[in-house]
MARDO-259930 format. One record per residue (C-alpha): x, y negated, z. Coordinates in steps of 0.5 Angstrom, whole numbers, plus 500, padded with zeros to 3 digits. Layout:
[[X, Y, Z]]
...
This chain:
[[480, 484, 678]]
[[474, 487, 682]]
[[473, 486, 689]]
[[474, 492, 694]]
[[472, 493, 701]]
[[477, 493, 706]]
[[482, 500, 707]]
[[484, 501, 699]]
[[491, 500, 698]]
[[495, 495, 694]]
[[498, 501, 689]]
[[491, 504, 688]]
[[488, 497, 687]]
[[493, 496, 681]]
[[492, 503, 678]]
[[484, 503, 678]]
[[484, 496, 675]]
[[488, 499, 669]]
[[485, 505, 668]]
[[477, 505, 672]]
[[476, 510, 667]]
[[478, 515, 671]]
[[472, 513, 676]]
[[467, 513, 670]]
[[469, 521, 668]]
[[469, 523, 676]]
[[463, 520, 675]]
[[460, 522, 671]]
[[462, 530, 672]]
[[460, 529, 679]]
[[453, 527, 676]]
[[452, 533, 672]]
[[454, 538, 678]]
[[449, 534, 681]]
[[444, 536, 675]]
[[446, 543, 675]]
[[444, 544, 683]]
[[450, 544, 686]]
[[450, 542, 694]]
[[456, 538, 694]]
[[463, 538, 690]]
[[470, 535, 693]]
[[472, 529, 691]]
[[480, 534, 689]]
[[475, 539, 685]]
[[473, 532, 680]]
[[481, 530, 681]]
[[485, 535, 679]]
[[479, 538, 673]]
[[481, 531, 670]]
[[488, 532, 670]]
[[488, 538, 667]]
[[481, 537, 662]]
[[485, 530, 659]]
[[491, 534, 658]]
[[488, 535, 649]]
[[485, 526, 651]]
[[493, 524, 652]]
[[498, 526, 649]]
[[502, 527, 655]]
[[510, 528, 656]]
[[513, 535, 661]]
[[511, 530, 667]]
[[504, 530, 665]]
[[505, 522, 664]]
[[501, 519, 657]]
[[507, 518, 653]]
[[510, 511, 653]]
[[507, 509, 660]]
[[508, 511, 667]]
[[501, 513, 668]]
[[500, 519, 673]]
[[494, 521, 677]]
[[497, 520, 685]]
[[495, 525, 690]]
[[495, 520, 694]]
[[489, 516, 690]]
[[485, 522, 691]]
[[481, 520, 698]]
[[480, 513, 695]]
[[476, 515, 690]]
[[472, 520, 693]]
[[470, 513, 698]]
[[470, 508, 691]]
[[465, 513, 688]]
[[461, 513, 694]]
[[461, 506, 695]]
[[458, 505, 688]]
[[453, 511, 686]]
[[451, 511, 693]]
[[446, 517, 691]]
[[453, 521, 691]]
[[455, 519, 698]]
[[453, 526, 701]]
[[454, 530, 695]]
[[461, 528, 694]]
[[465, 531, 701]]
[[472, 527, 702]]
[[477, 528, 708]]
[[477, 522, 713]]
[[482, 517, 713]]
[[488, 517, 719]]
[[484, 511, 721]]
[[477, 515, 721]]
[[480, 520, 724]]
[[482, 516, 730]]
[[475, 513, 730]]
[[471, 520, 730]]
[[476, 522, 736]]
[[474, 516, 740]]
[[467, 517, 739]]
[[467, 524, 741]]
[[471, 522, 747]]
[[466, 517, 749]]
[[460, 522, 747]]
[[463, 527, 753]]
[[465, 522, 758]]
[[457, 521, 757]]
[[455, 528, 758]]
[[460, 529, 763]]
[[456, 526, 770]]
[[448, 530, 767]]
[[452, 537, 767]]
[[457, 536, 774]]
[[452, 539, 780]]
[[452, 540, 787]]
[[451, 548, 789]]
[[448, 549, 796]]
């Protein structure tokens, strides 16, 4: 099982471990962008291409599950591998664009407030 930084969650753990050639494809896809000169892609462009360019890969049920297992891409899962993909090519890090977690949102706010709290006492002024 590979090690992974604090905020991945258990269920997307257990799913990547099982199918880390997911990652490889978004990878790779991501790379060939890159080449082609694009500035950035988002990490659901590269998830849903791979759900829809693996349906003639895997023969799929209605529910776009590999017949005989329970696999599925999770929408949920999305964000994770925009950050794992990051982590592990660091030269895509700026080229892939993600949402911020709940817990990264909360800190960008914080920051912000205390960014203003700063500002505040250079912009108050005395008018004679």
């Amino acid at each position: 099982m590979t090690a992974y930084p604090e905020g991945y969650s258990a269920k997307f753990v257990i799913f990547h471990d099982a199918n880390e050639w997911i990652l490889d494809k978004m990878i790779r896809h991501a790379c060939e962008l890159k080449s082609m000169g694009h500035a950035g892609v988002g990490v659901r462009y590269l998830y849903e291409d791979l759900r829809y360019n693996c349906h003639p890969i895997i023969e799929t049920d209605i529910w776009d599950k590999p017949i005989g297992t329970d696999f599925g891409l999770d929408n949920n899962f999305c964000p994770e591998y925009g950050r794992l993909i990051a982590e592990r090519v660091p030269e895509l890090a700026s080229f892939i664009r993600t949402r911020l977690t709940d817990e990264e949102r909360a800190a960008q706010e914080e920051a912000d407030r205390q960014a203003a709290a700063a500002l505040q006492p250079a912009l108050e002024f005395e008018i004679d």
